[in-house]
C-alpha angles and dihedrals in degrees: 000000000000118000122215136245100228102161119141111245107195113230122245134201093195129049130254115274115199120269116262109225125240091255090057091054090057111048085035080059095049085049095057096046086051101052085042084059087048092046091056096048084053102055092051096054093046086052100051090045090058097036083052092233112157114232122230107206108211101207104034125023092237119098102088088058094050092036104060095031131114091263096057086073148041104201105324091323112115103231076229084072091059101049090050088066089046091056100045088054095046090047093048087050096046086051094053096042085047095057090042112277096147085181096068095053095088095051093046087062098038093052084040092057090050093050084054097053101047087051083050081054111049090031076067096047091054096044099042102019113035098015085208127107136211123210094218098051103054079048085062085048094044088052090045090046089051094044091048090045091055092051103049090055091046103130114244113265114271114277114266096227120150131195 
């Protein structure tokens, strides 16, 4: 007598992605918490330069000067401003790499290499051009540094193989 496989498979509308492993999850996380970080930092300097506030630095005395520079705005944006957008979608795609979204990866590393190479950038323009430099932006570096530097050690996704 056969006996027979009667076991429920659930339907799906979607296919199977492959499964993220738990280290993914992880730095993908880590990355998440840091551009949050990032996001909040942000947000406090795009504030202040709309409420018109001055920065005191705490560690150089150069904030005021890139601060209130050329290169702290495009137009009367605040480039804080820009890399709030660049945080928040940095955060939103950590989160759903993190929770198992394959298809985001890509853009993560593509937004975080632009992000990259706008902190290269204005690192420059504080070091050669302004010689002056601003707490808060080489903590947005460090954060960037830090972002760029998860997601480079991120392992590579599970094999696919099937038996």
């Amino acid at each position: 007598m056969k006996r027979e496989d009667r076991s429920i498979k659930p339907k799906t509308s979607r296919p199977q992605l492959p499964a993220t492993s738990r280290a993914q999850t992880i730095f993908y996380s880590i990355a998440a918490v840091i551009s949050l970080a990032g996001l909040a930092e942000a947000t406090y300097l795009t504030v202040s330069h709309l409420a018109g506030e001055t920065l005191a630095c705490i560690a150089s005395q150069g904030c005021s000067e890139v601060l209130s520079s050329a290169y702290a705005r495009v137009g009367k944006i605040p480039m804080a401003a820009f890399g709030m957008g660049g945080y928040f979608l940095a955060f939103s795609l950590a989160t759903l790499a993190a929770l198992g979204e394959t298809r985001v990866r890509r853009f993560l590393l593509l937004t975080v290499a632009a992000m990259f190479l706008a902190t290269l950038w204005l690192l420059y323009v504080q070091a050669f051009i302004l010689h002056a430099f601003c707490d808060y932006c080489l903590l947005s570096a460090a954060f960037i540094f830090a972002l760029a530097g998860v997601l480079i050690v991120v392992p590579p996704p599970p094999s696919d193989i099937r038996e």
